[in-house]
C-alpha positions, 0 to 999 in steps of 0.5 A: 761831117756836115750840118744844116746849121742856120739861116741867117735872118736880118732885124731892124735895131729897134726890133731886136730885143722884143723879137729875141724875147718873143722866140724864147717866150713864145716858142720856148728857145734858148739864146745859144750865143750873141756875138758882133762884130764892128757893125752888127750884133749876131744871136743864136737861137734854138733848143738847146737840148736839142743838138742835132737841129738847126738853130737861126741867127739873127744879124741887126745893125750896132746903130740904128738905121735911118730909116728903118730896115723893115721886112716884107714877105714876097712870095712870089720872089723871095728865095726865104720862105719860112722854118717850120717846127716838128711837134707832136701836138699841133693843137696843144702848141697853137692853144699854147701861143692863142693864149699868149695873144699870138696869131695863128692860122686854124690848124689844117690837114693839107692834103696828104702832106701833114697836120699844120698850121701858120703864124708870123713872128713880130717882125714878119718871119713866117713859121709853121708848126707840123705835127707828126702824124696826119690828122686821121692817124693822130690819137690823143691818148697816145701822145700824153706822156710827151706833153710838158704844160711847163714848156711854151709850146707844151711839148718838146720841139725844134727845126723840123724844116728850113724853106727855100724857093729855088726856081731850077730844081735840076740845078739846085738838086745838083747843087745841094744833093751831088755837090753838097752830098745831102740826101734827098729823102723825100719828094712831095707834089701838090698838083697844079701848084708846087712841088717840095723837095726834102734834103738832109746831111743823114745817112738815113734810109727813108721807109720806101725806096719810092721818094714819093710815097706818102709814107715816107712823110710822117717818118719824115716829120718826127727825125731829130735833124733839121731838114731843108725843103725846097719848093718849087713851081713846075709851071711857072717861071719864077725868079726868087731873090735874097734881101737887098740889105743896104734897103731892108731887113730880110734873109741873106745867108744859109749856114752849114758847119763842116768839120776840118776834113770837109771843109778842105773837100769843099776848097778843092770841089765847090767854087768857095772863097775863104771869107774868114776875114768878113766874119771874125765873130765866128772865130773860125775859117768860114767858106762862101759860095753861092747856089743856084738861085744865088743865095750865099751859102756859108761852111763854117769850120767846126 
């Protein structure tokens, strides 16, 4: 057994507890745990209720840096691009965080991909929020009983995606789909830009045998499990790259957990070193490797 678990993101000290507050005020998660080490503090963020999605971890340093480690979003390098949230009521969950004084992009039907809209965290994280239905098949009347005005977003949510930029995605599909053993449920081509590639650690089918089917997409935003989305440019040669995080704060890891009987698979099958030692936090026996775009990939022991 395998789970996409978490994508490790890095804060600056001093931004860390107005941030931590933000994603439980603003969307409505749950610490799930904070832990250290010697030199950082680890928090786990995510709906609690919600046991089949990913969560994030947040890492920040114990003692402030001088000067402080800031994030800037690059587009066109950074491996990170953003998490999305699934919903079922974009416009409520938007209204939600306006009234909060949050910014937020006017949500938008894009093309034939969904119902979304964009906003940033206080620190400079991206999220998306992604309806279930397409605008044209979305009907009010129909979703009601779902919404719930005491929660922060009006509605109960969780990870629907976790986005990485790869820049071969021969390699990467080998890499997360024959290596890793998830499974591709979808592939969506936006034209003379970019293409996404859905992989989930699932055994389920999609509604057609034709990956590129647009029906598959809305089945694809209500599953329960936390999908990761791959996104690349066809016709440009782009190399993306995670944080240098002894000169700021950004993305450094992507974390699955594995049970026992897999993680010996991967000692055997994927080129891992055992790096339980470096994170004692977790106070299990943790794997690393790297993919194909050299991001860390974890498996940690359930």
């Amino acid at each position: 057994m395998m789970k996409l678990s978490f994508p490790r993101l890095h804060v600056d000290t001093s931004a860390t507890k107005v941030l931590i507050d933000w994603y439980c005020q603003r969307l409505g998660m749950n610490v799930l745990k904070t832990m250290h080490n010697d030199t950082e503090l680890i928090h786990w963020l995510g709906y609690e209720n919600m046991p089949s999605s990913s969560f994030v971890e947040f890492r920040s340093d114990i003692h402030q840096a001088n000067p402080p480690k800031s994030y800037l979003h690059q587009p066109s390098s950074d491996v990170y691009w953003k998490i999305g949230l699934s919903l079922i009521d974009v416009d409520t969950a938007r209204s939600q965080l306006v009234r909060q004084g949050v910014d937020v992009t006017s949500p938008k039907q894009f093309r034939d991909i969904g119902y979304m809209c964009h906003l940033k965290d206080p620190f400079g994280y991206s999220i998306e929020l992604l309806q279930h239905d397409f605008q044209s098949n979305f009907r009010s009347e129909r979703i009601q009983s779902s919404l719930q005005p005491n929660l922060a977003l009006g509605q109960q949510t969780h990870l629907g995606q976790i986005t990485l930029r790869v820049s071969n995605i021969e390699k990467s599909l080998r890499f997360y789909q024959s290596a890793l053993g998830m499974k591709l449920l979808s592939r969506q081509t936006i034209p003379d830009m970019f293409d996404l590639y859905f992989l989930a650690c699932t055994d389920e089918k999609p509604p057609s045998v034709d990956l590129n089917a647009v029906e598959i997409r809305e089945w694809l935003w209500r599953r329960p499990y936390t999908t990761l989305e791959l996104q690349h440019w066809p016709q440009e040669d782009r190399k993306y790259t995670s944080a240098d995080l002894d000169q700021e704060s950004g993305f450094s890891a992507l974390a699955f957990t594995v049970d026992a009987k897999r993680f010996e698979g991967l000692k055997i099958n994927l080129n891992v070193q055992d790096v339980s030692q470096k994170y004692p936090e977790y106070g299990t026996r943790v794997l690393q490797c790297k993919d194909p775009d050299e991001t860390s990939v974890l498996f940690i022991q359930k």
